[in-house]
Each structure stands twice: as structure tokens, then as C-alpha cells.
NUDREN-491714 format. One record per residue: x, y, z of N, C-alpha, C, O in turn; residue number from 1. Coordinates in nm, 3 decimals. Layout:
! residues N
X/Y/Z/X/Y/Z/X/Y/Z/X/Y/Z/NUM
...
! end
This chain:
! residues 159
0.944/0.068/-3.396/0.854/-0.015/-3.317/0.745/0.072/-3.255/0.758/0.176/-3.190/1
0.601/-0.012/-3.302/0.503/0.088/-3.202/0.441/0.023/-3.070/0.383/-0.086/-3.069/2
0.457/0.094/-2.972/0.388/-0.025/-2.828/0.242/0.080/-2.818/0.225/0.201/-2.837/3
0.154/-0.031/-2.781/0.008/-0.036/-2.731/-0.019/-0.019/-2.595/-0.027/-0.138/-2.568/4
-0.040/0.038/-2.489/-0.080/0.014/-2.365/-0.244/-0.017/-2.411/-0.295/0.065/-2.488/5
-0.323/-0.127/-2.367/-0.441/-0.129/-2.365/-0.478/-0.132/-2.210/-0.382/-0.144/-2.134/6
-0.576/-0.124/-2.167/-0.603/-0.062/-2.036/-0.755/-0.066/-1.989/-0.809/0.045/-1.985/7
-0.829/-0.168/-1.954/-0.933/-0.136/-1.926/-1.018/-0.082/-1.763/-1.000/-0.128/-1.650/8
-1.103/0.019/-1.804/-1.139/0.101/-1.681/-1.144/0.008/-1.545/-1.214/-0.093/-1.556/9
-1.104/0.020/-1.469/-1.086/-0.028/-1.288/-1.249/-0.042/-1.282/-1.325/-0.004/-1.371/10
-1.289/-0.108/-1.150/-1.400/-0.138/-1.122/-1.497/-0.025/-1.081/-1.477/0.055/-0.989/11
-1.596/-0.030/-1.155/-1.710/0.123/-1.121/-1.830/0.059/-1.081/-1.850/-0.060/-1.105/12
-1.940/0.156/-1.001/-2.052/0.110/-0.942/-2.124/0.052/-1.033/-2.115/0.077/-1.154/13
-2.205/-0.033/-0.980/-2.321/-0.084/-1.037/-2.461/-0.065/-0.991/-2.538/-0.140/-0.931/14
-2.473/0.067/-1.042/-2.629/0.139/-0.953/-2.722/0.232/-1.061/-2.699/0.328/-1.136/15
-2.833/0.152/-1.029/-2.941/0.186/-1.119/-2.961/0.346/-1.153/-3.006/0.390/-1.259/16
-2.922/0.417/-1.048/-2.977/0.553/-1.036/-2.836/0.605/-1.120/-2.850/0.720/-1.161/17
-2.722/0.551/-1.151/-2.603/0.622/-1.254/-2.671/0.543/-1.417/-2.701/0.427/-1.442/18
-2.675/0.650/-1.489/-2.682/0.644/-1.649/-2.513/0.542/-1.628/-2.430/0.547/-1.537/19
-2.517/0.469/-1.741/-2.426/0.397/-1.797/-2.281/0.465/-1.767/-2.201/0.440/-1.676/20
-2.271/0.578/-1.899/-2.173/0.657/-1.871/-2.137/0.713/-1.817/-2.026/0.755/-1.847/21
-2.212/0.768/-1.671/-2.175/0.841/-1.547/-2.131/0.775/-1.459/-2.063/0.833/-1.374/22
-2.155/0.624/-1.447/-2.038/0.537/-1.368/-1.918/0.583/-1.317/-1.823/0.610/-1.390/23
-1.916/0.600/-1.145/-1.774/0.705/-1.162/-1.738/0.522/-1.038/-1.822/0.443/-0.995/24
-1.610/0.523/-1.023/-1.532/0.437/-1.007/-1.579/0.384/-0.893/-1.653/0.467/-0.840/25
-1.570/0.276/-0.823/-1.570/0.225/-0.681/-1.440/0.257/-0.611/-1.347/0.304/-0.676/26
-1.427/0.232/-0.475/-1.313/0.243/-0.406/-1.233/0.184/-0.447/-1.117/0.222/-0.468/27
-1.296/0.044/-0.472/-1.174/-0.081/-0.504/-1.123/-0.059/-0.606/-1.002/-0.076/-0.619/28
-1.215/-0.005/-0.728/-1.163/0.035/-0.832/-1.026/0.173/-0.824/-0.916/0.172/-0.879/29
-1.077/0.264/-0.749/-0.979/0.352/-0.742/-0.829/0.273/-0.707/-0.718/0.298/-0.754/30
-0.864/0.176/-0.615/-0.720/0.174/-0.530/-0.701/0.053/-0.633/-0.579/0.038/-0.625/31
-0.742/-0.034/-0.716/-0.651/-0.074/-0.818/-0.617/-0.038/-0.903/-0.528/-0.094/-0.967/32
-0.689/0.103/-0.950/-0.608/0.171/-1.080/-0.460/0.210/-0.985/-0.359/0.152/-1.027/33
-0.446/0.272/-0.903/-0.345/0.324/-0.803/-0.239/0.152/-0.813/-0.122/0.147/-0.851/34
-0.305/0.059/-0.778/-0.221/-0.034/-0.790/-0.146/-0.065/-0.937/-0.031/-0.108/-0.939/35
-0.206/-0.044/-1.033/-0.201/-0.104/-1.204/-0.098/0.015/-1.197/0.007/-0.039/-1.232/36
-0.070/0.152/-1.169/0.023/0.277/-1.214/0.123/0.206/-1.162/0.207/0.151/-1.234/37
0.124/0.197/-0.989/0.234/0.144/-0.899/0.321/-0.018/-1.033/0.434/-0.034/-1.079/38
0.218/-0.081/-1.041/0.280/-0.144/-1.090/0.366/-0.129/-1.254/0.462/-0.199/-1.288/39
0.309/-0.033/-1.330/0.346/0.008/-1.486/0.475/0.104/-1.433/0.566/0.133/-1.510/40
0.474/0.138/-1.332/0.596/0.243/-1.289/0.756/0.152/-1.265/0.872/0.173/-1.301/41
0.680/0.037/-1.179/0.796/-0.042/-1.149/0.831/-0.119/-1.275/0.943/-0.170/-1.276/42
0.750/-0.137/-1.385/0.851/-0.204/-1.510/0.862/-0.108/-1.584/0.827/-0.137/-1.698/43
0.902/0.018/-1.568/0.915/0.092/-1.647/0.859/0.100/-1.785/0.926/0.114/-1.887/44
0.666/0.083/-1.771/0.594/0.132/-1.898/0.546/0.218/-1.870/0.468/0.219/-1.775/45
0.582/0.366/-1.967/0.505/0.436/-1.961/0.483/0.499/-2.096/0.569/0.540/-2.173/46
0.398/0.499/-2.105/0.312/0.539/-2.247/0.360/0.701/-2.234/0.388/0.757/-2.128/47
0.361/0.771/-2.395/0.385/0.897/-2.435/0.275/0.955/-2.414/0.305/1.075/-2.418/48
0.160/0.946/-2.394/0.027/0.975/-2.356/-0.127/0.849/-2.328/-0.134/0.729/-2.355/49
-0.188/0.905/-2.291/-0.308/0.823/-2.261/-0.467/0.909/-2.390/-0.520/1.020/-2.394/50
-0.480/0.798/-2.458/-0.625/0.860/-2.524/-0.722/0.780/-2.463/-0.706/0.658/-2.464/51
-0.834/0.837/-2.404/-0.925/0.739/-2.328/-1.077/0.797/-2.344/-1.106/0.912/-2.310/52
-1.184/0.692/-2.405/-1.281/0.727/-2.333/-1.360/0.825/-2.275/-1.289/0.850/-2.178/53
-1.471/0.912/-2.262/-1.531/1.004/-2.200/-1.617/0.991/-2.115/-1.688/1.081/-2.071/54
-1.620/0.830/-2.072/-1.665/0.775/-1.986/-1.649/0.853/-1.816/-1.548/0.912/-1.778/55
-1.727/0.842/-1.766/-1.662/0.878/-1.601/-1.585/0.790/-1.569/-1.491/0.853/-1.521/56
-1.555/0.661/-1.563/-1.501/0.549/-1.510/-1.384/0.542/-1.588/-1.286/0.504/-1.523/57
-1.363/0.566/-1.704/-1.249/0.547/-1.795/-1.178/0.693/-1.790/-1.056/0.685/-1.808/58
-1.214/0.788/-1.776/-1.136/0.894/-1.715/-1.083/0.936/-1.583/-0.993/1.016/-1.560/59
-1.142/0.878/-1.516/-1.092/0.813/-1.386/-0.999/0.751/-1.381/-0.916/0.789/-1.298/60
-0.977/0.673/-1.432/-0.861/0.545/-1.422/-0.747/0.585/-1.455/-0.638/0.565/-1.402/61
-0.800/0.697/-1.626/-0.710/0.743/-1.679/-0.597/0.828/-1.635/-0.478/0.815/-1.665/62
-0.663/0.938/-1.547/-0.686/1.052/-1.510/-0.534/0.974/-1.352/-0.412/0.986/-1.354/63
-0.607/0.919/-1.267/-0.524/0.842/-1.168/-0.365/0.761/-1.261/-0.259/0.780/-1.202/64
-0.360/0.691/-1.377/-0.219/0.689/-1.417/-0.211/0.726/-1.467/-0.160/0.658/-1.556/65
-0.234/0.859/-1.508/-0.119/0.987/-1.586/-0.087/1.064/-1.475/0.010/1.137/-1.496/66
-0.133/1.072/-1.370/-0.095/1.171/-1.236/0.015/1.056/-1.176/0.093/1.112/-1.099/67
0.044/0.905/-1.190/0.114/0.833/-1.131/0.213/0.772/-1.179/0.299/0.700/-1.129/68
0.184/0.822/-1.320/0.295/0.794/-1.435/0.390/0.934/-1.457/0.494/0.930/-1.521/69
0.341/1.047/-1.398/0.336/1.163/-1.469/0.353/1.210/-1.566/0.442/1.289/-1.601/70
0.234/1.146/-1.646/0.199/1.202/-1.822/0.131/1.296/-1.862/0.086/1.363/-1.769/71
0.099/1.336/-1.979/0.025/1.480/-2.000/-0.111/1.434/-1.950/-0.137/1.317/-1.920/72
-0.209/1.551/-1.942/-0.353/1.531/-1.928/-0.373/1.416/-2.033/-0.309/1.422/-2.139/73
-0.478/1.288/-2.004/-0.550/1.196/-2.102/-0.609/1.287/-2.184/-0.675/1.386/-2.152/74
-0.567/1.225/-2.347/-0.690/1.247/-2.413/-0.806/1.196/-2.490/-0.803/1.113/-2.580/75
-0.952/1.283/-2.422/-1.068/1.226/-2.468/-1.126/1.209/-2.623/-1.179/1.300/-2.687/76
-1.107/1.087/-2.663/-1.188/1.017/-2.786/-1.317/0.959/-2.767/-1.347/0.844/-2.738/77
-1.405/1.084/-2.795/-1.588/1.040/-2.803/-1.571/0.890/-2.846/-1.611/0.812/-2.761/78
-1.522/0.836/-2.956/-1.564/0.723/-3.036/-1.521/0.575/-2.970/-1.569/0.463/-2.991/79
-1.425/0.611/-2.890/-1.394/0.493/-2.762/-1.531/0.443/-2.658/-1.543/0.331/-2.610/80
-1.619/0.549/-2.641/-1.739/0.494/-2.561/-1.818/0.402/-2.662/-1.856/0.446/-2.770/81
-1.843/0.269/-2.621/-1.937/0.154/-2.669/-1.900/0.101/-2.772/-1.975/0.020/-2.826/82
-1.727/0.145/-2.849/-1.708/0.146/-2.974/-1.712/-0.010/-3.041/-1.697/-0.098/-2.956/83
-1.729/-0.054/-3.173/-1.721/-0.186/-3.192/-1.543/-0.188/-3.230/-1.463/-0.095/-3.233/84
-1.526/-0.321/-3.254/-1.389/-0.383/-3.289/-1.316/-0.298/-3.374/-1.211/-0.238/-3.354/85
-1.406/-0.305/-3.498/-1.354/-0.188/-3.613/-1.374/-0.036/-3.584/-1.345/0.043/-3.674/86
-1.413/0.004/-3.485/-1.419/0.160/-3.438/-1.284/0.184/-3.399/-1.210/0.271/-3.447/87
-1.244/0.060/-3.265/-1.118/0.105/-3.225/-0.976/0.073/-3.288/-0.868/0.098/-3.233/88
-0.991/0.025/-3.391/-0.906/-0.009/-3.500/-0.873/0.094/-3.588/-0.763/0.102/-3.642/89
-0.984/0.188/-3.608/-0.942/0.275/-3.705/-0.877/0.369/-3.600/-0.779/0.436/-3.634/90
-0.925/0.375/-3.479/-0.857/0.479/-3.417/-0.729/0.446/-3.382/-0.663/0.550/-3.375/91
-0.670/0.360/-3.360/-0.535/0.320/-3.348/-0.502/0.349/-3.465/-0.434/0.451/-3.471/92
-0.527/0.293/-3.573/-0.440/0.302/-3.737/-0.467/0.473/-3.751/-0.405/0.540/-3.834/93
-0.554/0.524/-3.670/-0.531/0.682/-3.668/-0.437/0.742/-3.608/-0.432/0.863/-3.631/94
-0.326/0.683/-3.506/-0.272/0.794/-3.428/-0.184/0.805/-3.527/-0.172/0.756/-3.639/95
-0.090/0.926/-3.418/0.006/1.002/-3.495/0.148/0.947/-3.488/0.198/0.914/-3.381/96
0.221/0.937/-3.620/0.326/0.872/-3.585/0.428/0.918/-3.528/0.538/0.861/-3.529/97
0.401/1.034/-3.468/0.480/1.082/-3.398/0.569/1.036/-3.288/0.688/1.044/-3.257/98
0.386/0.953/-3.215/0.478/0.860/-3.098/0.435/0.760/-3.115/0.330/0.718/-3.165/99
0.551/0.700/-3.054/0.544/0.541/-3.083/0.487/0.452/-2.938/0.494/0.330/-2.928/100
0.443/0.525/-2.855/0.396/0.399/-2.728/0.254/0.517/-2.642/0.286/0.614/-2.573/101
0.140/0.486/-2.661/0.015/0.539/-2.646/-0.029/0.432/-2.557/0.010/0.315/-2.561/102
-0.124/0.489/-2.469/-0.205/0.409/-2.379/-0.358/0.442/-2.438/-0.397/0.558/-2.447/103
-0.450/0.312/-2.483/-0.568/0.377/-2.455/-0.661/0.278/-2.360/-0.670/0.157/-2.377/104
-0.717/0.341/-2.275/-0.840/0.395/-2.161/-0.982/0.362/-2.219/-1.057/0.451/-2.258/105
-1.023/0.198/-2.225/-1.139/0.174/-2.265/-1.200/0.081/-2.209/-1.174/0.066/-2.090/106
-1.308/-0.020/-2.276/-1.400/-0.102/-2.259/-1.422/-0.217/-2.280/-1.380/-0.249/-2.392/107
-1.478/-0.318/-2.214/-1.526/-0.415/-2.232/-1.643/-0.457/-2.320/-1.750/-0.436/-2.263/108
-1.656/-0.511/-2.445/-1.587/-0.656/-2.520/-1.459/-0.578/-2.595/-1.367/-0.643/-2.644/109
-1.464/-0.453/-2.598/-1.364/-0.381/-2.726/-1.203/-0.376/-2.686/-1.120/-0.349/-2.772/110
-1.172/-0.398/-2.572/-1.028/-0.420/-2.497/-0.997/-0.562/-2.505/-0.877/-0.580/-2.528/111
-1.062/-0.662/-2.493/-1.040/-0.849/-2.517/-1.042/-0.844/-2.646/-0.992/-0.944/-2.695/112
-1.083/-0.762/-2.728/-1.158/-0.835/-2.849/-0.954/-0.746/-2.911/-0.883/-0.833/-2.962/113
-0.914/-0.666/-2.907/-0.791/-0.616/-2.928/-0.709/-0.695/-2.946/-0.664/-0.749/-3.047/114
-0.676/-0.705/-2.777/-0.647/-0.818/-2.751/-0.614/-0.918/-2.823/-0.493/-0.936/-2.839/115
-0.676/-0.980/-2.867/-0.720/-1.118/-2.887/-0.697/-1.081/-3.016/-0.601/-1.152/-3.047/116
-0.733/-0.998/-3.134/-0.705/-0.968/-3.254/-0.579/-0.927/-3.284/-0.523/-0.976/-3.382/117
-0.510/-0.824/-3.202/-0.351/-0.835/-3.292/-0.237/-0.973/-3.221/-0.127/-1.007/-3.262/118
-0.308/-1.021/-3.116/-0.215/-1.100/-3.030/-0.188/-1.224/-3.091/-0.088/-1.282/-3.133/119
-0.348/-1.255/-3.078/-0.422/-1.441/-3.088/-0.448/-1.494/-2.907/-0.496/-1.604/-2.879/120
-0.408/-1.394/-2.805/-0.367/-1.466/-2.660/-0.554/-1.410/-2.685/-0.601/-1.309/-2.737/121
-0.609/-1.512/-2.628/-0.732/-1.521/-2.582/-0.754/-1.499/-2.409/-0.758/-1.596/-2.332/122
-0.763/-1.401/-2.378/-0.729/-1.410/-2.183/-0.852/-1.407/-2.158/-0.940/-1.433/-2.240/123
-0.873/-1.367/-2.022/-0.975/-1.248/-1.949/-0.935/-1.125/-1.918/-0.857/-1.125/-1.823/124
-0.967/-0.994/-1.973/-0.920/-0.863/-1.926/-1.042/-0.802/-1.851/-1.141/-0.739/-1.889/125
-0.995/-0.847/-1.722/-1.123/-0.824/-1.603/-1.073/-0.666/-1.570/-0.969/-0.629/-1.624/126
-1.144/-0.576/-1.485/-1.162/-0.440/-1.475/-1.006/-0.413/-1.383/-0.957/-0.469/-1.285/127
-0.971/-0.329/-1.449/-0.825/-0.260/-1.447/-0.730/-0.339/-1.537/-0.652/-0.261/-1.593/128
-0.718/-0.416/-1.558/-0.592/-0.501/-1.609/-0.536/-0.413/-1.735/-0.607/-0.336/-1.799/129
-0.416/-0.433/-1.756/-0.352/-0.362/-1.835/-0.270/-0.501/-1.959/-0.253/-0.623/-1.945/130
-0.242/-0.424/-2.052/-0.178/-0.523/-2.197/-0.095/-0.446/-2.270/-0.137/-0.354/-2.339/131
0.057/-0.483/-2.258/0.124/-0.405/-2.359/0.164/-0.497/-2.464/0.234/-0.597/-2.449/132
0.105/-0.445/-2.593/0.116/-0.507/-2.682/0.250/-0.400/-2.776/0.245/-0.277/-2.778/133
0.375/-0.497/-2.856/0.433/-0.479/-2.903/0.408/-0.466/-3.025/0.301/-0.525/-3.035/134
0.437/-0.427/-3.132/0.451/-0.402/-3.311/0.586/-0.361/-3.384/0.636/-0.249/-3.377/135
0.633/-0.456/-3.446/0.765/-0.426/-3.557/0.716/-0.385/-3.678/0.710/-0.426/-3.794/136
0.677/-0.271/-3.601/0.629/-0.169/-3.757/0.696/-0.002/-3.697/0.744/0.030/-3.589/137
0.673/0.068/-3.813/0.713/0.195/-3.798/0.592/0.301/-3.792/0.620/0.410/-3.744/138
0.450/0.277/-3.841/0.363/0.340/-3.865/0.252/0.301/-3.771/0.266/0.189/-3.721/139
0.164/0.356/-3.741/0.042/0.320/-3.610/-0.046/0.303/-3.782/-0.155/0.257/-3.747/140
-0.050/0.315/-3.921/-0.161/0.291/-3.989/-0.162/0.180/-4.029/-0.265/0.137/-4.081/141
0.023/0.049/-4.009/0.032/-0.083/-4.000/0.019/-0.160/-3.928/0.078/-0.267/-3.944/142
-0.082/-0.135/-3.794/-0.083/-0.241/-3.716/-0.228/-0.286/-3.713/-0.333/-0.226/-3.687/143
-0.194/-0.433/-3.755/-0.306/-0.490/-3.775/-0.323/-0.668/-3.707/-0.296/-0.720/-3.598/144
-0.361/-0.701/-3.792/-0.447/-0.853/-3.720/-0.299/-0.921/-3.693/-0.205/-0.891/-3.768/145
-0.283/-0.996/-3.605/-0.189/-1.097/-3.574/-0.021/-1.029/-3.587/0.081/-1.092/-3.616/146
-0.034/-0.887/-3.558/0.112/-0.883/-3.555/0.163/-0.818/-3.432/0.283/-0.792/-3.421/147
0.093/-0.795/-3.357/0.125/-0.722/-3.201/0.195/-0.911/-3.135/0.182/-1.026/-3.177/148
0.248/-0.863/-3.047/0.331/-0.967/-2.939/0.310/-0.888/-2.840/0.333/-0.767/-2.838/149
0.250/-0.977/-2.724/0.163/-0.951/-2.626/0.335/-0.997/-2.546/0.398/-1.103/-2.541/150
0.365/-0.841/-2.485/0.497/-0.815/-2.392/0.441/-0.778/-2.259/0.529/-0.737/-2.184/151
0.343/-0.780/-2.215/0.337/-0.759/-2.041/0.162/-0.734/-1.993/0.099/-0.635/-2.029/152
0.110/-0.832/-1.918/0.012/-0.843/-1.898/0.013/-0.809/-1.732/0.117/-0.822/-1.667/153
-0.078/-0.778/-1.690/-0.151/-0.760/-1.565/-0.242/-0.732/-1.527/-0.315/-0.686/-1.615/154
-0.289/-0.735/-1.419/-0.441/-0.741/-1.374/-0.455/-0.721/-1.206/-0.397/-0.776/-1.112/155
-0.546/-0.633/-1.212/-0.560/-0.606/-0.996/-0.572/-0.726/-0.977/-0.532/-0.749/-0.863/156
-0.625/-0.868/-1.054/-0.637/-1.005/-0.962/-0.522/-1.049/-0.925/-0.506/-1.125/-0.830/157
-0.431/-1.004/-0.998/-0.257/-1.083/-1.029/-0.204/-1.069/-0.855/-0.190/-0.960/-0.799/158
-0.189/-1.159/-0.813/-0.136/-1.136/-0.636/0.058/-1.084/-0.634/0.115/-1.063/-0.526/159
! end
């Protein structure tokens, strides 16, 4: 079995004077990534590592649950920033089969659109929310359209 943590970056500023990718997190954002760990800790998910993003905001987030998960340093995948549907597809059908439960640390439409492609659950994955998606496969190069089972959802809105 391979599990998915999908994970999208916590809430970051919205200010003209930050380039896109230098977006470094808001408060609120900090203290709900802090909340999203607190909470992945208490159901006992924790991913074998985090690949995320080189984003400021997505290494941030990252960076805060692997220090709260205590996982190795995140690691950075250039091709996760702005990637389309099929970018982050190949990179999943890329990992290593070594391990079987990875978190990755990304973006909005490319985290719903996941989502929504191996699941079929059509949600909202508003900033921090997390998705562990399940797979009855043995290989990360078989997971594809409609076969993940969407096993644990959350979100900083979730009260």
C-alpha cells in the first residue's frame, strides 16, 4: 500500500512588494500549519518524508511539520512551483519505492485538482488543509486516476 499526504501551503501574505514566490507565511498561517502537525500527530499520520515546493510559503509549512512530526529535512522539488496536473503526476509516479507514505508541500489549483483526480471527492482545499489519500498498489509508478481512497481530510477551518 502507498499513502499520499497532500498538503497545501498555510496562509501567506498578500503584498504587492513580495514576488509571488517569496511569499513567506502570515501569522495565521504559521499557527495553522502548527495546528494541521498538532493535528496529523494526534492520528498518527506521519509521512516517511515531506517533498515540497521551493516556494517560501510551502517551505514554511513544510519546514514547521517535519520539526512537529519529527521528520527528516523537506525535500525541495523545483517542478512543484506553478506545476500543471500532469507535472505533479509524473512526480508522484516518480518517487521511490522505497517508501510507501510521502507528504508533498504544494499548490493551489494542483493540490484540488489531485485530489479530485485519484479520489473523484471534489472538496475545497483552502490554505493549510491536509488529504491522505490511500492506494492498493505496491509501486508509486501505479497510482493513477480513480484509485486513491480519500482516508483523512482536514483543514485549519475544521473547528
Amino acid at each position: 500500500m502507498k499513502k499520499l499526504l497532500l498538503i497545501r501551503h498555510a496562509k501567506a501574505v498578500h503584498d504587492i512588494s513580495y514576488k509571488d514566490f517569496e511569499r513567506p507565511l502570515k501569522n495565521s498561517g504559521i499557527q495553522d500549519a502548527i495546528l494541521m502537525s498538532e493535528r496529523l500527530n494526534i492520528e498518527s499520520i506521519n509521512p516517511q518524508y515531506l517533498v515540497t515546493s521551493p516556494s517560501i510559503r510551502t517551505q514554511a509549512t513544510a519546514d514547521i511539520i517535519a520539526e512537529h512530526l519529527e521528520l527528516p529535512q523537506p525535500k525541495e522539488n523545483a517542478k512543484i512551483y506553478d506545476a500543471s496536473q500532469k507535472t505533479l503526476l509524473a512526480i508522484i509516479n516518480g518517487f521511490s519505492d522505497d517508501y510507501n507514505f510521502i507528504g508533498l508541500v504544494g499548490h493551489n489549483p494542483g493540490i484540488n485538482q489531485l485530489l479530485d483526480y485519484y479520489t473523484g471527492d471534489l472538496r475545497e482545499v483552502s490554505p493549510g488543509a491536509v488529504a491522505l489519500i490511500t492506494f492498493e498498489i505496491d509501486k508509486w509508478g501505479e497510482v493513477s486516476h480513480d484509485l486513491g481512497k480519500l482516508a483523512w481530510f482536514s483543514s485549519p477551518k475544521d473547528h
